[in-house]
C-alpha positions in Angstrom: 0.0 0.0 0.0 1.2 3.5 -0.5 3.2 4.9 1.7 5.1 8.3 3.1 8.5 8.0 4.1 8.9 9.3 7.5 11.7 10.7 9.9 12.3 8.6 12.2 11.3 10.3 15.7 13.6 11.1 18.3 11.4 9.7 21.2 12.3 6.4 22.2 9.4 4.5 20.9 7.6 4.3 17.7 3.7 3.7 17.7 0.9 3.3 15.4 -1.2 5.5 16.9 -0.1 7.5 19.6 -2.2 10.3 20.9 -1.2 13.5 22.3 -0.5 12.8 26.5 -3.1 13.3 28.8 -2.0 13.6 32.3 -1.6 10.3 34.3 -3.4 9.1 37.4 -1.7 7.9 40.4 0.4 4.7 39.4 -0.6 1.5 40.9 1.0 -1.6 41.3 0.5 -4.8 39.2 -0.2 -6.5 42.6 -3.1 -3.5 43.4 -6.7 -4.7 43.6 -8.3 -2.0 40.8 -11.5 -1.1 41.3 -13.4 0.2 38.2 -16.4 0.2 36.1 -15.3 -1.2 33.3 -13.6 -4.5 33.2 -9.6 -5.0 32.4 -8.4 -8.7 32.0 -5.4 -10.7 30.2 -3.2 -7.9 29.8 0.0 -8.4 27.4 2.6 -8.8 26.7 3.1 -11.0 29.9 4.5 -14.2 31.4 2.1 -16.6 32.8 4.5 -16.3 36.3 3.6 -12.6 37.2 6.9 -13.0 39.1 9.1 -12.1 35.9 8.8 -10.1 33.3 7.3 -10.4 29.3 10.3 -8.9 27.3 10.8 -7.4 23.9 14.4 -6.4 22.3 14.7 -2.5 20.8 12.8 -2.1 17.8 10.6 -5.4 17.8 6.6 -4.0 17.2 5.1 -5.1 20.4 1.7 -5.6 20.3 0.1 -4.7 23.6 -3.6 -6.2 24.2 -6.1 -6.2 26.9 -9.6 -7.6 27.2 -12.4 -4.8 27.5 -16.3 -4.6 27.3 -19.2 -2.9 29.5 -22.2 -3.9 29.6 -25.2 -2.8 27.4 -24.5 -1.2 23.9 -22.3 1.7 25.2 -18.9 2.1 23.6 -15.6 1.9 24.7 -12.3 3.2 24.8 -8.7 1.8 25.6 -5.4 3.5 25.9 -2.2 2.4 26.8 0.1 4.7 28.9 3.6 3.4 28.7 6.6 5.1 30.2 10.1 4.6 28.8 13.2 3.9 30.9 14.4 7.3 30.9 10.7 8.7 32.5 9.2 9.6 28.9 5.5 9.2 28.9 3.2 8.5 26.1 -0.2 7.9 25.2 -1.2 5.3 22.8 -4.9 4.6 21.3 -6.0 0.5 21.3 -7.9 -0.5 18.3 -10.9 -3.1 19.1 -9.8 -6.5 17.2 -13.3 -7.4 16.3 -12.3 -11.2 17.0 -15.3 -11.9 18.8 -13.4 -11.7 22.4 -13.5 -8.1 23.3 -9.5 -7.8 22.8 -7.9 -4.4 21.9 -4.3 -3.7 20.4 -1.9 -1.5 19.5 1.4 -2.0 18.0 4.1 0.2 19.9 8.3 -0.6 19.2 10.4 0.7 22.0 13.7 2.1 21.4 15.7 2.1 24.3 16.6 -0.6 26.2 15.6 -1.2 30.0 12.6 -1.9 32.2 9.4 0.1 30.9 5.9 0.6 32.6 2.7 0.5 31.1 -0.7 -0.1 32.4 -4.1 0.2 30.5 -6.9 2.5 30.9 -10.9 1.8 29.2 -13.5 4.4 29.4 -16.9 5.2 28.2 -16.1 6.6 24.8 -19.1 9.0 25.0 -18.7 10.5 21.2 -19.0 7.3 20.0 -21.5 5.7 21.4 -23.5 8.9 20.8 -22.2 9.4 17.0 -23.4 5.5 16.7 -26.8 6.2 18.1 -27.2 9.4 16.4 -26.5 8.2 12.8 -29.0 5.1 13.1 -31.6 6.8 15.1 -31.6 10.3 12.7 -31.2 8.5 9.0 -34.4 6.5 10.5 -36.1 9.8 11.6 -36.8 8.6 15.5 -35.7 10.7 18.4 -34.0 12.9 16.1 -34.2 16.5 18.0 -33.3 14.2 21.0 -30.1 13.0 19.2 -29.3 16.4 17.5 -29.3 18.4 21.3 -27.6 15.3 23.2 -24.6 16.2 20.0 -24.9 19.3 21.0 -24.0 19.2 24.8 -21.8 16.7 24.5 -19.6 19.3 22.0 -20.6 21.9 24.4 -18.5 19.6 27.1 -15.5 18.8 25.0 -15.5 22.6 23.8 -15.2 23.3 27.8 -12.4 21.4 28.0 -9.4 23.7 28.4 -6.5 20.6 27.4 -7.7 21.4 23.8 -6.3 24.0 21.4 -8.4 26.9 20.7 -9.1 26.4 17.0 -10.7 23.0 18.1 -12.6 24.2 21.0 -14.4 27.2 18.6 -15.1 24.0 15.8 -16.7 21.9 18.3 -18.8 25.5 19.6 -19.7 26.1 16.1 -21.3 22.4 15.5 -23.2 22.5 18.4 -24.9 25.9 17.2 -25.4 24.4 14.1 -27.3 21.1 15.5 -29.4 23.5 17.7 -30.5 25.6 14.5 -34.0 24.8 14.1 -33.6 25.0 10.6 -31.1 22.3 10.4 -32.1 19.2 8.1 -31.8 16.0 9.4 -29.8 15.5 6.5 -27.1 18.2 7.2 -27.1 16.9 11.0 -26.3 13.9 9.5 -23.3 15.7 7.9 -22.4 16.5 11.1 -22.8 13.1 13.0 -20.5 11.9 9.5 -17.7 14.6 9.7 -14.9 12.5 9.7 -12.6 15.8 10.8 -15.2 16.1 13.9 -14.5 12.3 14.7 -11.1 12.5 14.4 -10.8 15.7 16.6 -12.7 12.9 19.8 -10.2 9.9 19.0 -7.4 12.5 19.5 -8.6 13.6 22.9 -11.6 11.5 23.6 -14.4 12.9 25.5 -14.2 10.0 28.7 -16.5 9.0 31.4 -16.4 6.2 33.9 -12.4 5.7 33.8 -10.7 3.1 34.6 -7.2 2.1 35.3 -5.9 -0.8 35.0 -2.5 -2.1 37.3 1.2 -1.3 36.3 3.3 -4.2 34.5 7.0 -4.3 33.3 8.6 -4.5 30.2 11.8 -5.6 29.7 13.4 -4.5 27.0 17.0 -5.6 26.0 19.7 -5.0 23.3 18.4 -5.9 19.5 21.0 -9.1 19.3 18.9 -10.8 22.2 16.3 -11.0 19.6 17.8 -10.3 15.8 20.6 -12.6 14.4 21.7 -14.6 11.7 24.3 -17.7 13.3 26.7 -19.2 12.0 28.9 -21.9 14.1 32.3 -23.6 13.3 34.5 -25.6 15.3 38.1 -23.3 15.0 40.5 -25.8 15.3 38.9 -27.2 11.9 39.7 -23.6 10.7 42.7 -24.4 8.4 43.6 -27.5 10.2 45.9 -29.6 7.9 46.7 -33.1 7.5 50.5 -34.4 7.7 52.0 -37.0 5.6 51.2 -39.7 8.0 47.3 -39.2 8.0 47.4 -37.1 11.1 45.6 -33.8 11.4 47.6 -30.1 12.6 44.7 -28.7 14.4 43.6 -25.3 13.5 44.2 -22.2 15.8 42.4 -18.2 16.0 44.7 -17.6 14.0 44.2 -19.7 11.0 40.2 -20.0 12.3 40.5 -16.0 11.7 41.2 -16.3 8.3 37.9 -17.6 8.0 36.3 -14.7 9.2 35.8 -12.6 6.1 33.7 -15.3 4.4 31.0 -16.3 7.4 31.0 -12.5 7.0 30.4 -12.3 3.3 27.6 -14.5 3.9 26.1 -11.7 5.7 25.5 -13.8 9.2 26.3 -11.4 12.5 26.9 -13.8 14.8 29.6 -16.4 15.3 29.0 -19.3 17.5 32.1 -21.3 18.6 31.7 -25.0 20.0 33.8 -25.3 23.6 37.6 -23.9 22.9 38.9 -25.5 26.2 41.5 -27.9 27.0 39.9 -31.4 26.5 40.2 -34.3 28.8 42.0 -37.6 27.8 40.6 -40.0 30.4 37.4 -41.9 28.3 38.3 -39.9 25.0 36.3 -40.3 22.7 37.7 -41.5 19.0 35.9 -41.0 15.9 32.1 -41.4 15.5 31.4 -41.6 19.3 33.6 -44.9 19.4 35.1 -46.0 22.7 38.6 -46.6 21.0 40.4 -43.0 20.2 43.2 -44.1 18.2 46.5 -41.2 18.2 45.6 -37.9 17.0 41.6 -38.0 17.7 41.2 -34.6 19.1 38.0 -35.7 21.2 34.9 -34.1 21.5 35.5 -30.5 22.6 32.2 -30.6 25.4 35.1 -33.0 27.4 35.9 -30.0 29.1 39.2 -30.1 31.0 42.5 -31.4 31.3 46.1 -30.9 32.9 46.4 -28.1 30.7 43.2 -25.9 32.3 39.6 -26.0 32.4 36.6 -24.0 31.7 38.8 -20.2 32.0 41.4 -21.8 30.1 41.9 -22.3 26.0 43.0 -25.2 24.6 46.8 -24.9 23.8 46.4 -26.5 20.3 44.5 -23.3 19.3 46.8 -20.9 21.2 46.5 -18.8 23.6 44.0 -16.2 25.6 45.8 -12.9 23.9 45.2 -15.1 20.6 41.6 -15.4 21.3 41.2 -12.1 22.0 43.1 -11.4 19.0 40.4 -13.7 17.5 37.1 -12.0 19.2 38.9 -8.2 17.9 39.0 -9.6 13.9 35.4 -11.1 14.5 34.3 -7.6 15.1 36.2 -6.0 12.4 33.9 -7.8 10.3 31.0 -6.8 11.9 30.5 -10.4 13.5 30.1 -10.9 17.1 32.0 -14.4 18.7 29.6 -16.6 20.8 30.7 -19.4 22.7 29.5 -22.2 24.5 29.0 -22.5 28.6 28.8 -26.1 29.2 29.3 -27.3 33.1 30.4 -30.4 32.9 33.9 -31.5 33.3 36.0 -34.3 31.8 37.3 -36.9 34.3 40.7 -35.0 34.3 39.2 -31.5 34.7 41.0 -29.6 37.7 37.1 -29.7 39.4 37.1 -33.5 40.1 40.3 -33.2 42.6 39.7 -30.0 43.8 35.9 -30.3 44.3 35.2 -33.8 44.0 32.0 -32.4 46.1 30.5 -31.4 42.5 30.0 -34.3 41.0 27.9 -37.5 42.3 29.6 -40.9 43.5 28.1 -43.6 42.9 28.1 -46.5 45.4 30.8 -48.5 43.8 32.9 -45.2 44.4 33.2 -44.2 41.1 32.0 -40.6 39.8 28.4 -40.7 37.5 28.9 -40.0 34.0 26.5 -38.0 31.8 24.0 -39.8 30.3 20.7 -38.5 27.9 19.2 -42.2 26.4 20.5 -43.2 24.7 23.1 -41.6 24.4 26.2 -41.9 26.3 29.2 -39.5 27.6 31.4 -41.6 29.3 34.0 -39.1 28.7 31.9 -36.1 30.6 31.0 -35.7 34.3 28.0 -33.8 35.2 27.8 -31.3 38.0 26.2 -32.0 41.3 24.4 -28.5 42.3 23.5 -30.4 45.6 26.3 -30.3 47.2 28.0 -27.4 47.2 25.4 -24.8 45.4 27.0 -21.5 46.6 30.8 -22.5 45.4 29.6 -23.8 42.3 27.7 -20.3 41.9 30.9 -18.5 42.8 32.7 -20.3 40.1 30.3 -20.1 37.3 29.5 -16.4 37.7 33.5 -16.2 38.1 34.1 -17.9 34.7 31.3 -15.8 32.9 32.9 -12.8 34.2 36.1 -13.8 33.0 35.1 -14.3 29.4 33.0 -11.1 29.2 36.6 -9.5 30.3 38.3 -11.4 26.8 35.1 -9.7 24.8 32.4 -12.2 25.0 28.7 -10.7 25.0 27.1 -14.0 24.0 26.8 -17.2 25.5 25.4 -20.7 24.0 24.2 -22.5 27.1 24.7 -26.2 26.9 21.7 -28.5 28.1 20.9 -26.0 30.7 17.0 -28.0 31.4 19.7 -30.7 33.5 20.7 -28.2 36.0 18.4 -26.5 38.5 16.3 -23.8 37.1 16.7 -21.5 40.7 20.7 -21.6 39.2 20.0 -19.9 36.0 17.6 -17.4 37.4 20.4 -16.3 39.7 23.1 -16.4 37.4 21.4 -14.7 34.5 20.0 -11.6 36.8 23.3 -11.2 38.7 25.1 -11.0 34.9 22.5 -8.3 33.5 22.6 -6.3 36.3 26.3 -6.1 36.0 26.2 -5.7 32.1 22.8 -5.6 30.2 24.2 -6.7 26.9 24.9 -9.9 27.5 22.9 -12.6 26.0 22.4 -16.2 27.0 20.6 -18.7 24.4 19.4 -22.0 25.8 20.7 -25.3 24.2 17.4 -26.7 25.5 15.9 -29.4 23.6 13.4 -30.7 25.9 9.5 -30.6 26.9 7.6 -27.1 26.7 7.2 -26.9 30.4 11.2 -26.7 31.0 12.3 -25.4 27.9 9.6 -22.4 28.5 10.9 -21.7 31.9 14.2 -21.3 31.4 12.8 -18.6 29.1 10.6 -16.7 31.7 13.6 -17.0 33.7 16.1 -15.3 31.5 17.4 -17.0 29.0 17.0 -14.3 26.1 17.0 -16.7 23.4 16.3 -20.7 23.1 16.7 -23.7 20.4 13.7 -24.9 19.7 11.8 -27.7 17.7 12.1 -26.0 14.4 14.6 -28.8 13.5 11.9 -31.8 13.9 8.8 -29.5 12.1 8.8 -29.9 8.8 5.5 -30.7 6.9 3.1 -27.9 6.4 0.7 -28.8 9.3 3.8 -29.0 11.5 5.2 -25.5 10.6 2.2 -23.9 11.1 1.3 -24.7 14.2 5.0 -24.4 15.4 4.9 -20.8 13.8 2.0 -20.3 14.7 2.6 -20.5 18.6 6.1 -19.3 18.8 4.9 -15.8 17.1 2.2 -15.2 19.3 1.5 -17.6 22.3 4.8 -17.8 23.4 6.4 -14.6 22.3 6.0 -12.5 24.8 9.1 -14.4 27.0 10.4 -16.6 24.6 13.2 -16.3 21.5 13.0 -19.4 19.5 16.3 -19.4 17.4 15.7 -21.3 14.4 19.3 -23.4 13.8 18.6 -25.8 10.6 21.0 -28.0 11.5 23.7 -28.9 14.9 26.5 -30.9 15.3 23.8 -33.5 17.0 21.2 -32.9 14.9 21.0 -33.9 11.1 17.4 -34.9 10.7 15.6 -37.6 8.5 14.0 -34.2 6.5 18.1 -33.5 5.6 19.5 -37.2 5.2 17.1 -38.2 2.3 15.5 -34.6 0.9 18.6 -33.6 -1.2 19.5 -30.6 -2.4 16.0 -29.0 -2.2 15.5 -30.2 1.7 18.5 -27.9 2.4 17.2 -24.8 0.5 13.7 -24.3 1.3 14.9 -25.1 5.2 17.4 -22.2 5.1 14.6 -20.1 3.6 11.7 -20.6 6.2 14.3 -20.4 8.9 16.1 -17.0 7.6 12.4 -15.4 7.2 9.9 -16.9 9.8 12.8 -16.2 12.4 13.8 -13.5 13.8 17.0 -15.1 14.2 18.4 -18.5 12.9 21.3 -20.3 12.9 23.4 -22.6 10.7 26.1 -25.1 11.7 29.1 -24.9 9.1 28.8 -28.0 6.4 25.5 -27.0 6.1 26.1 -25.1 3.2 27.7 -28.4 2.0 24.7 -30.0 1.7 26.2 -33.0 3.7 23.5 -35.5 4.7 25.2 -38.6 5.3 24.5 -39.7 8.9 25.9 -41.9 11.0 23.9 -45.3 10.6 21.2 -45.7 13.2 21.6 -41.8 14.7 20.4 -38.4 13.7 24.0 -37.0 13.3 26.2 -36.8 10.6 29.0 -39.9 10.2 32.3 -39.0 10.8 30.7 -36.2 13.2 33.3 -33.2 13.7 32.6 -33.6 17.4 35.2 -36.2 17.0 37.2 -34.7 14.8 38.8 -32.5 12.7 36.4 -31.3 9.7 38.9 -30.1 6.8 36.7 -28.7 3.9 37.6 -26.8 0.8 35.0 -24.1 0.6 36.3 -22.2 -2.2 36.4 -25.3 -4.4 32.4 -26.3 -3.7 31.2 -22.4 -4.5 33.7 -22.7 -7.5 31.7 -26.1 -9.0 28.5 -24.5 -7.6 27.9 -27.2 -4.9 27.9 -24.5 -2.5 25.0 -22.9 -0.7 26.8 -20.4 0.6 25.1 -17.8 -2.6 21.8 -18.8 -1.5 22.8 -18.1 2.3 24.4 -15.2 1.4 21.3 -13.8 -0.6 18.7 -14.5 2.5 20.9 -12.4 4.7 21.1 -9.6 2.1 17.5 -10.1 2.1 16.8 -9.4 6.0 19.0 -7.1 6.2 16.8 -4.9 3.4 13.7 -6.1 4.9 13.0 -5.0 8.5 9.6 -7.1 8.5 12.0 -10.0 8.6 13.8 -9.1 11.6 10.4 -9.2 13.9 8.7 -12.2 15.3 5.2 -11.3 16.6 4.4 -10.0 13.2 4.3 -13.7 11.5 0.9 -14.3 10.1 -0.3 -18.0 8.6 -2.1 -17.3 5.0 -3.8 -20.0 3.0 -3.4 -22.9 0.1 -4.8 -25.9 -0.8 -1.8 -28.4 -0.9 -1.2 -29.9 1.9 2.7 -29.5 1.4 2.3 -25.4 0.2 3.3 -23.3 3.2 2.3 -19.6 3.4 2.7 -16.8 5.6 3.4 -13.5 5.8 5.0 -10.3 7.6 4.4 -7.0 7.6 6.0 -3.6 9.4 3.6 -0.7 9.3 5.3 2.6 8.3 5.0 4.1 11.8 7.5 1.2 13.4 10.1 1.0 10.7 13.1 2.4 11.1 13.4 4.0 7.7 9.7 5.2 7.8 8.6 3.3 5.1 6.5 0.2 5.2 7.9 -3.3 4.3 5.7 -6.6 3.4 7.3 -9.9 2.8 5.0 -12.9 1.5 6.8 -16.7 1.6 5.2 -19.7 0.0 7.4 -22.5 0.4 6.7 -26.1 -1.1 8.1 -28.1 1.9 7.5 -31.5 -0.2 11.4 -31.9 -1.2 10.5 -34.2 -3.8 7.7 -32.7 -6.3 6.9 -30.1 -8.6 3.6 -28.5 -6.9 1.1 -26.5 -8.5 -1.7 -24.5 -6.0 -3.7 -21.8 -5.2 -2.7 -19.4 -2.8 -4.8 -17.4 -0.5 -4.3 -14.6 1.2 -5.5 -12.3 4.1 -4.3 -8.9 2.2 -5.6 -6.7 4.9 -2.8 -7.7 7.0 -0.7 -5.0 4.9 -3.9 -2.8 4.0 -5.3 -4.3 0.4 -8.8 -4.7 0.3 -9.6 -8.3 -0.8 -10.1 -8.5 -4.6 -7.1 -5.4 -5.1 -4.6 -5.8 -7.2 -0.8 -5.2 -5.9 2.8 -6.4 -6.9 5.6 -8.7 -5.8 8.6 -9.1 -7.1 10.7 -12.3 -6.2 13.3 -11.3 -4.0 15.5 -14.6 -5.0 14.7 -14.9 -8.6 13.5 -11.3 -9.7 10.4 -12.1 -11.0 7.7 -9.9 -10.9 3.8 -10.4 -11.2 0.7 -8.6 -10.5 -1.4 -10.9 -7.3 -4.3 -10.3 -5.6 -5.5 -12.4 -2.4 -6.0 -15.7 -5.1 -3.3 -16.4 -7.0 -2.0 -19.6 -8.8 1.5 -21.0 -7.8 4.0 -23.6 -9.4 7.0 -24.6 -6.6 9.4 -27.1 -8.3 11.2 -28.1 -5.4 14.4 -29.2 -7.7 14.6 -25.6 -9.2 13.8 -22.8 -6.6 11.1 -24.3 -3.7 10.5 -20.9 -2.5 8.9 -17.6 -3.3 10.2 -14.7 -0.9 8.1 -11.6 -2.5 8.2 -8.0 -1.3 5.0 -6.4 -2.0 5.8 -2.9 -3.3 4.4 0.2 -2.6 1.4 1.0 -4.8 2.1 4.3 -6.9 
């Protein structure tokens, strides 16, 4: 829809329909009992613990809803007063959603980070309820003098009102004269009930009777990488490892890892997630593909955290030294990347922990020390921590090795299995490490049940892996899109990685080429962020028989690939990749997550959905509309029809508009029908921007 490029405002939100500020009642707490005449309920965003916080990230379009209704036919009103970190205040006008429910919304994005209040206030919108009655009861010719002088006095009382400019106090005198003229058709009062000048003058400043106020809530609003990201991991001593003469591998180090750097950041991803870069154990090592047997050389899986040589503050010598990885973490962010790494606590047997705190781990009866276990799979090579024993010194370490890798340049850490330690841990660990520094970002390596997995949202975790990997027919993906947009967003991140060291799925191993493509493409524009393990763009599939990982897994080993040669044959996906994050990074539609809207088609393996950024929240002032239809079937040519909910982005159903192809260029001319061919084997995705209608 047409559009007028905007300044962006100083203010430190953006809103779709802010209204000039009205002064504020007393603030009450969210714990007040509120009395008021018109009902408030199910206030978001929220957390269903009303001990934490809902949060949002700078720029994300919040969409803040209430239920509302009185009684009778009397309309409503609903504001939202929100107050931004700094004291700002603004008032903000909720649209009803006409869903049946009695829910009002309205999008507002904050722009500064920290802890913002809001709380919601309804009132009897008397204007409206009398322009309603007015235009039904005067085009029918009943109780029109009635209607015409009720107009009248209730102008008379805005007019009175000394909060309005002059100029609209002497308009709002003038049309109550003109009601009261006794030779006034009931036509031209009509005229007057319609004056869409008059109306808008009352939802500016609305004229307000029984008001209530609802209780104060929190937002939390933190840095824009806790919710926007494109990931990319690699394991750095793979990073120009080489292998000798004899068949044995030179590991890679930051340095040779560094050389990397300019292509993940080619790609366009902003994020760089390294696997653990600590000394690894040698007791139990394990050899290549999980075997019991290392044979001379196997570097051992790099989650076997600790050895003679250090543990979890330490680097492992083969891939130098601190002042190297700082060296490292200083070139990441030359190229606009920023280095994650993982936080795993667990400890290989020959970790420093197991004789200096053997009190952290569990004995078993025979005397020996528990091993990690998740059936069935086994880490005879890792020790898990006891919290049990020793809670407080385990906290004193763990906040004392986060501390120490925020002081080498670390803002980002990938949490490993954190749903096996005690939730109480991570809410105390998290809070203490934001209060210190706000910018730092914890995502939650937590494949496990809703109930876990969403609490270690609610109780910090800024971002979380989720079950993207396992979604992957139509029906699946919209239901899993479907709730992490809307039912969930509000506390939780979902970070939508295609594909992990552990995780190569049945969808990857036998759906070729095509699996690989249309995967990277739902991920990179139904997610906020997403993430890609390196290989990936390698297309390799081959898993190790009877697991979902791939054979010869580069846990185990050292991964040595020739990138330049795949791009150069083109059996690289590394243009594609590169291409979506050119694409997000255009589009700001792409980088939201509550904005994700299911459409329509009848193929059961056709997925569409949409996102759209109104004008008033994007940062350029312009709006931005991004349609994907996706044939998810890996192994046909589909042919369908599309439908579509157009009023989303402000086309009446039946209008004509344009898209052109963001991947291919293509341009056509749809409407909310249209007729689509997806051959998964040539391009199984359409990524179309709707343009702005002339």
């Amino acid at each position: 829809m047409a559009t007028t490029k905007k300044t962006p405002p100083s203010r430190p939100w953006r809103s779709t329909a802010e209204l000039p500020l009205r002064p504020a009642v007393p603030w009450q707490s969210a714990s007040d009992t509120v009395a008021g005449r018109i009902p408030l309920a199910l206030p978001r965003p929220s957390v269903p613990d009303p001990g934490f916080r809902p949060t949002a990230f700078v720029g994300e379009a919040v969409p803040f809803r209430v239920t509302a209704f009185r009684e009778g036919h009397d309309l409503i009103g609903v504001h939202l007063r929100l107050f931004a970190p700094n004291g700002e205040e603004s008032l903000h006008r909720l649209s009803p959603l006409n869903d049946g429910f009695d829910r009002w919304s309205v999008l507002v994005s904050p722009t500064a980070q920290g802890v913002w209040r809001f709380r919601f206030e309804a009132f009897g919108d008397d204007f409206a309820t009398w322009e309603h009655a007015a235009d039904l009861k005067i085009a029918a010719g009943v109780d029109a003098e009635l209607m015409r002088e009720s107009g009248a006095l209730l102008f008379q009382r805005a007019a009175a009102e000394r909060s309005r400019p002059a100029a609209e106090r002497r308009r709002l005198e003038a049309a109550a004269a003109r009601l009261r003229d006794p030779s006034l058709s009931d036509s031209a009062a009509l005229e007057i009930v319609r004056d869409p000048e008059i109306a808008a003058l009352f939802a500016a400043r609305p004229l307000q009777s029984l008001l209530t106020v609802g209780p104060t809530h929190e937002l939390l609003v933190e840095r824009e990488r806790a919710g926007v990201g494109a990931w990319y991991e690699f394991f750095p001593r793979s990073e120009g490892a080489v292998r000798r003469a004899d068949g044995t591998v030179q590991s890679g180090t930051f340095r040779t890892a560094a050389e990397r750097l300019p292509a993940v950041a080619a790609m366009g991803f902003d994020v760089l997630y390294l696997p653990p870069i600590h000394p690894i154990g040698e007791t139990n090592r394990k050899g290549r593909n999980n075997t019991l047997d290392p044979q001379p050389g196997d570097p051992g899986s790099p989650w076997a955290i600790g050895s003679a040589a250090g543990g979890h503050d330490a680097v492992h010598p083969d891939l130098g030294t601190i002042e190297d990885f700082r060296a490292f973490v200083k070139a990441a962010a030359g190229h606009g990347l920023e280095v994650a790494i993982d936080l795993a606590l667990q400890a290989a047997p020959d970790h420093p922990w197991v004789t200096e705190h053997p009190e952290w781990f569990t004995t078993l009866p025979d005397g020996s020390i528990a091993y990690a276990e998740n059936p069935p799979k086994k880490y005879q090579d890792i020790y898990p921590v006891n919290f049990d024993n020793d809670p407080e010194g385990i906290r004193a370490e763990v906040l004392r090795i986060v501390r120490h890798w925020i002081a080498q340049g670390v803002k980002i850490f990938r949490v490993d299995n954190p749903h096996t330690k005690p939730l109480q841990f991570w809410e105390w660990l998290i809070a203490t490490v934001n209060d210190e520094d706000p910018d730092v970002v914890f995502l939650a390596e937590a494949f496990t049940r809703p109930a876990p997995m969403q609490r270690l949202a609610i109780a910090g975790f800024q971002q979380s892996y989720s079950y993207f990997t396992w979604r992957n027919t139509k029906a699946e993906l919209e239901e899993f899109l479907g709730s992490v947009s809307d039912e969930t967003a509000d506390f939780m991140r979902p970070n939508l990685f295609v594909n992990t060291p552990d995780i190569l799925t049945e969808y990857l191993q036998y759906g070729g080429r095509p699996a690989y493509r249309v995967r990277a493409a739902i991920a990179a524009t139904a997610g906020a962020s997403y993430g890609v393990y390196a290989g990936y763009e390698l297309y390799e599939n081959v898993a190790r028989p009877g697991s979902e990982e791939n054979i010869d897994n580069e846990k185990y080993e050292y991964k040595l690939r020739d990138w330049a040669a795949a791009e150069a044959s083109g059996d690289s996906l590394a243009p594609f990749l590169t291409r979506l994050n050119e694409i997000r990074r255009a589009h700001p539609a792409l980088r939201q997550l509550r904005n994700l809207r299911i459409h329509w088609s009848d193929d059961d393996a056709i997925l569409v959905y949409s996102k759209h950024l109104p004008a008033a929240l994007s940062p350029d002032g312009v709006a931005d509309t991004i349609i994907v239809v996706a044939n998810v079937d890996p192994h046909s040519a589909r042919q369908t029809m599309v439908h579509l909910d157009t009023a989303q982005w402000g086309v009446e159903p039946g209008e004509a508009f344009d898209v052109v192809d963001l991947v291919s260029g293509a341009e056509w001319t749809w409407t909310d029908h249209n007729f689509v061919r997806l051959d998964a084997f040539h391009e199984p995705a359409h990524i179309l921007h709707v343009k702005e209608r002339r």
